[in-house]
N, C-alpha and C positions, 0 to 999 in steps of 0.2 A: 586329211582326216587325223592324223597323227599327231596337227600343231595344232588343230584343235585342242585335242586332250591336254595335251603339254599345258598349253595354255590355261586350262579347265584346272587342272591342278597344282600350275603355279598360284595361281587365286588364290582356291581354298586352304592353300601354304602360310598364303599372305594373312588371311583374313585369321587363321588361328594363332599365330605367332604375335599378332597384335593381341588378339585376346590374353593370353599368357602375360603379354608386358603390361598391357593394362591391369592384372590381376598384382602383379608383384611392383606395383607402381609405389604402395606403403601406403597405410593410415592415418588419414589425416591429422591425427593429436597421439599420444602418447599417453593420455593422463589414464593409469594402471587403476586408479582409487574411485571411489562410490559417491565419488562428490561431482554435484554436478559445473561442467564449467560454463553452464549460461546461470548466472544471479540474476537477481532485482537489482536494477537502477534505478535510483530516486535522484530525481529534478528537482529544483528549485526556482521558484518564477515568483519576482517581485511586480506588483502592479500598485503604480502610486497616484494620489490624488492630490494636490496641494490644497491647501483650502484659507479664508483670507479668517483673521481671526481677531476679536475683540475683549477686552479686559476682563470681560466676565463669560469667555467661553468661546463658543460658535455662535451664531445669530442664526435664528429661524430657519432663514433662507438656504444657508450655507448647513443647517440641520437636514435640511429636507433634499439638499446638493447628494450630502453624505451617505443620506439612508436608502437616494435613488441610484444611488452606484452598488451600495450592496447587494441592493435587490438584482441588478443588472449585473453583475460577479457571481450570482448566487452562491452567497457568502454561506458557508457553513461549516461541519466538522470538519478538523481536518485543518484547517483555515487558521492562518496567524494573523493578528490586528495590532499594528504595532503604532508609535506616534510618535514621530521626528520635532521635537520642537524647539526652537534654540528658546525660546524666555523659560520655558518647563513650569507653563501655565498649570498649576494644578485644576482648575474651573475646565478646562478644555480637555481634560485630560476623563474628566467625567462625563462632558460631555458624548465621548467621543466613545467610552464605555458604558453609555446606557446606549446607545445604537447598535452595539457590538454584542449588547446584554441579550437585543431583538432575537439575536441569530444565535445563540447559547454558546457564545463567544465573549472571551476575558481578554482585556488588551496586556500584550505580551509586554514587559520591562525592555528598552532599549529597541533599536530598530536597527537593520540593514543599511550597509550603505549603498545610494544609489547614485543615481548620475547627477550630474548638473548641483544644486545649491538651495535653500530654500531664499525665498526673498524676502525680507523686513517684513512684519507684519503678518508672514504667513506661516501652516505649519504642512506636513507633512504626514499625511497618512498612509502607509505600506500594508499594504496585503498578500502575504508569504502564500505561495500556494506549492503543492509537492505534489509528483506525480510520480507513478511506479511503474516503469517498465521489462521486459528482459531484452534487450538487443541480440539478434542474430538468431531469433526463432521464429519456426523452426531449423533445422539446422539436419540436411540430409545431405552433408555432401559426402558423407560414407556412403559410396552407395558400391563398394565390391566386398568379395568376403574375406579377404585376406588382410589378417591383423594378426600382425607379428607381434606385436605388442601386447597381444591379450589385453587393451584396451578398451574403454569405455567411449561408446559410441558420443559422438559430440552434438548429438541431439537431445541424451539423456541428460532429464529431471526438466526439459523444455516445459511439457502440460503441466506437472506443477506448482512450478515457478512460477509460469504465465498466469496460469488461477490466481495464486499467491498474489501475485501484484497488482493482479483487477479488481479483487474482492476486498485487500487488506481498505478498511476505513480513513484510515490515517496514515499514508505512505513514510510518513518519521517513523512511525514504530519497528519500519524493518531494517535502521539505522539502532535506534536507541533505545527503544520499546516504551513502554509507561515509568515513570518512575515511582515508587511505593510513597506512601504517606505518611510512614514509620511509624504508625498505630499496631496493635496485632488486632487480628481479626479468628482469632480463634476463638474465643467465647460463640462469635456469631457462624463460624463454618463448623462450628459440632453440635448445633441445634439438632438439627437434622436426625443426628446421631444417638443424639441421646433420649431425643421423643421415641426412637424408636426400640429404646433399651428397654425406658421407664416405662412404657404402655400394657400394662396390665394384659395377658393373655387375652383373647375372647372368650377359651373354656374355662373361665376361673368365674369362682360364685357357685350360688345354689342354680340348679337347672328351672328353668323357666316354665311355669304349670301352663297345661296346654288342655285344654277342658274335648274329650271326647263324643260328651253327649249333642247330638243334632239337637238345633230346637225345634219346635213345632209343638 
């Protein structure tokens, strides 16, 4: 009966002494600050078509090559159109931007480089695509309480970063954002403003005759 117990309460010895070490094991990151350390990562993926080409453009054939890969990419915002050509056929180069024009798409100046060569005769078309992820979310491997560090758990800013990167339209924009047009635009952002300076009270003027008598 007596090794029983012994035995009973070497255990439960066991089993808390581990708990304690695993409590003072340390936090997995360090980072003291409100910033979070999962970002957005933005990808880059070039997908090309080669296409065969003629002194005054694209041909028909080789138009309808083009516009059936678009559609199959479904090419849209977001989306780079760009045209690799060693002659720098200006005909082709329009060609190649009224198809891009389909998809409210403007063919980007210069292209990517990609693999392999183009061949005599033909040109190169690139279609840049970006995608926006956070790697490593979510991220629960704090999972004790002990943070010596007073640090920030390495899960935080996971949900709105991950939104962030799903929602954002144009994954470049969380690299570089829009670039401005160098116009101002202040005449047109105080419209608003000033319609509701200059508008005439409602109680202003002679009060409005309102006839009491019923007819009949």
């Amino acid at each position: 009966m007596a090794k029983a117990i012994t035995r009973k309460l070497t255990g439960s010895l066991a089993v808390s002494l581990s708990l304690v070490l695993g409590a003072c094991g340390g936090f997995p990151t360090e980072n003291r600050s409100l910033y979070s350390a999962r970002q957005p990562v933005v990808e880059r993926t070039n997908f090309t078509l080669d296409v065969n080409t003629v002194g005054d453009g694209l041909a028909v054939s080789e138009q309808q090559r083009v516009s059936g890969w678009f559609e199959a990419m479904g090419l849209g915002y977001g989306d780079r159109v760009s045209l690799d050509d060693p002659t720098a056929n200006p005909a082709l180069k329009d060609d190649l931007a009224a198809l891009a024009g389909r998809h409210g798409l403007l063919v980007t100046e210069g292209s990517p480089v990609t693999a392999g060569y183009v061949e005599p005769g033909q040109a190169r078309i690139v279609v840049t695509r970006s995608t926006a992820s956070v790697p490593g979310c979510p991220d629960w491997s704090a999972n004790n309480e002990a943070n010596e560090y007073n640090a920030t758990y390495p899960g935080y800013g996971c949900a709105v970063n991950g939104n962030l990167a799903a929602m954002v339209a144009n994954p470049e924009d969380l690299i570089s954002g829009q670039q401005g047009t160098g116009q101002t635009v202040v005449t047109t952002s105080t419209k608003a403003i000033r319609s509701y300076r200059e508008k005439a009270p409602t109680g202003a003027g002679d009060l409005t005759e309102v006839s009491t008598n019923e007819g009949g």
